[in-house]
N, C-alpha and C positions, 0 to 999 in steps of 0.2 A: 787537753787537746780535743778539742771538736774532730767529729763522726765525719769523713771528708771520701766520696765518690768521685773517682778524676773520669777524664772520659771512656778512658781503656775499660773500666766496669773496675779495677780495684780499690779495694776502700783502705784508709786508714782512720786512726782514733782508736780501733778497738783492741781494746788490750787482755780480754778474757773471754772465754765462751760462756754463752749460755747457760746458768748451773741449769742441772738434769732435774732438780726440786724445782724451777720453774717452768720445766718444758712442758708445753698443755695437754692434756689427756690425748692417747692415741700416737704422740709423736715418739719417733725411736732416738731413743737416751746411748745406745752403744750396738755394733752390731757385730757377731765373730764368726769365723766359716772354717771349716775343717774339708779339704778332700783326700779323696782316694783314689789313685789310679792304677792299682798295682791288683790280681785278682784273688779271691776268697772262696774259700770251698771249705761245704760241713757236707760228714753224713749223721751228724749228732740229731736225736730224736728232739733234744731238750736245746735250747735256745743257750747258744756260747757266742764269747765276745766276738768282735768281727779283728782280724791283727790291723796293724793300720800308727796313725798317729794322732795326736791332737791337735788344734789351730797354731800351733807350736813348733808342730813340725818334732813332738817331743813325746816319746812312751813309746807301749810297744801296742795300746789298743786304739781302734779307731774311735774319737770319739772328740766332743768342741765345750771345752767350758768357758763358765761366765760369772761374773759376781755383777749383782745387781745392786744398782744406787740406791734402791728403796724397796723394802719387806713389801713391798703391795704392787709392785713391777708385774707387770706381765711378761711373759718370754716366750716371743713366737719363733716354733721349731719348722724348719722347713729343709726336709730331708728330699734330694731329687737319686734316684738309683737307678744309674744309666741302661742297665743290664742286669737284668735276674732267670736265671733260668734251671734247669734239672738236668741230671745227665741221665737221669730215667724219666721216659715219658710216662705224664702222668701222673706225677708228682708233686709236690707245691714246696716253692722256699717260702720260709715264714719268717717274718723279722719282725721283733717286739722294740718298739720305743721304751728305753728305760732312760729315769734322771735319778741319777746318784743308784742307787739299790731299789729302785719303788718301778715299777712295769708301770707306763702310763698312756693312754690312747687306745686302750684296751675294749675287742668286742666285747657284748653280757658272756656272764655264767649261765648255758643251760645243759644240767646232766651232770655228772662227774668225770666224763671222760673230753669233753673236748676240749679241747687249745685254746687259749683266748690270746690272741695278736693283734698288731698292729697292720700287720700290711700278706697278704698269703698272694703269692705269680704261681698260678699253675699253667700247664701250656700241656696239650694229649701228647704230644710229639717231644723227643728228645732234642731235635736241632730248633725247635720252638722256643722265644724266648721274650721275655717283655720290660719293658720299664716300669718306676713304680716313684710315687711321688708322698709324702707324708707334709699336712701342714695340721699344724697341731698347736691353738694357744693355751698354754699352762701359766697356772698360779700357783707357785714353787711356795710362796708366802715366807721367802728369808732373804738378809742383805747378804748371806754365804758365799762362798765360790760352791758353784753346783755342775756339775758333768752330765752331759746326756750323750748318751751313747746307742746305737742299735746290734741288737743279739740277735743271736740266725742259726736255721735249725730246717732240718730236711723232713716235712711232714712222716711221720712215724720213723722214722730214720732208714728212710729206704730211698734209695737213688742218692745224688748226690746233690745237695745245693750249689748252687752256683753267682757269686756276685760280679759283674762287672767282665762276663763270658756266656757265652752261648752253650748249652749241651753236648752242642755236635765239632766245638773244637778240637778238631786231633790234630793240624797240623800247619805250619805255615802257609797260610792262603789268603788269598783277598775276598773268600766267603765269609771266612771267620774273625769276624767284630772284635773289637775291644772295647769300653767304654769308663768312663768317670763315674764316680758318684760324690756328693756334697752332703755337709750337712751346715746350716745356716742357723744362727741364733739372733735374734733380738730382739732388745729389751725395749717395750713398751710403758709408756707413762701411763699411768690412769688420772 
């Protein structure tokens, strides 16, 4: 059957897609999203799972996986976090981009005491609070199914982190915000 465009713009003839081994460099092969709208609170010094779901709607940690058509795939992460904030002024939420068990998007090592993260919202004030954005391309370098997830932790573990709420929520009001957060995967052809 001949490749046939009527007027309305719908095409017939085609009976397959595009395999993902011909897609030209830079084009996206598959794309997967996971959100969040439900809210998260650490006072943990050390960086723990965030609770949540996966693109699945399935588990109990927030997080989006992916298997990639081909070991040499690129896979751009792109985390949007509608709302971060502390319930001590003053203090910073930290959140580390992990894929599978490996910390990745990571500032340098200087000293032996500091933190190295992905993304740190601090704000002087407790009803202060900000959004935070991560895009990040990795070379995972396998066809596997791979999880990326983000961990979250209350700098030295004082005051309270806070995901997807403001500091200063104590009560039913139309001051106090609520917000979503995402997390976006896709796989790049090289």
């Amino acid at each position: 059957m001949a490749i046939q465009i009527n007027g309305s713009g719908s095409i017939t003839g085609i009976t397959t897609r595009l395999a993902a081994a011909a897609a030209p460099a830079g084009s996206v092969i598959q794309t997967v999203s996971s959100h969040k709208s439900d809210v998260f609170t650490t006072t943990s010094d050390t960086p723990v799972d965030i609770s949540g779901t996966d693109e699945a709607g399935s588990g109990t940690v927030w997080e989006c996986n992916i298997t990639p058509t081909a070991d040499d795939s690129k896979i751009l992460v792109i985390v949007y976090l509608g709302m971060l904030g502390n319930v001590t002024g003053g203090y910073s939420t930290e959140l580390t981009l992990v894929r599978d068990s490996t910390n990745i998007a990571l500032g340098d090592a200087e000293g032996s005491s500091r933190p190295r993260v992905t993304l740190s919202a601090n704000d002087s004030t407790s009803w202060g609070h900000s959004a935070g954005n991560i895009t990040f391309l990795d070379s995972p370098g396998t066809d596997s199914a791979i999880t990326y997830k983000l961990q979250m932790s209350s700098q030295g573990g004082l005051g309270t982190a806070l995901l997807n709420r403001r500091g200063d929520d104590a009560s039913d009001n139309a001051s106090y915000q609520r917000s979503g957060s995402s997390i976006t995967l896709l796989e790049i052809a090289v």
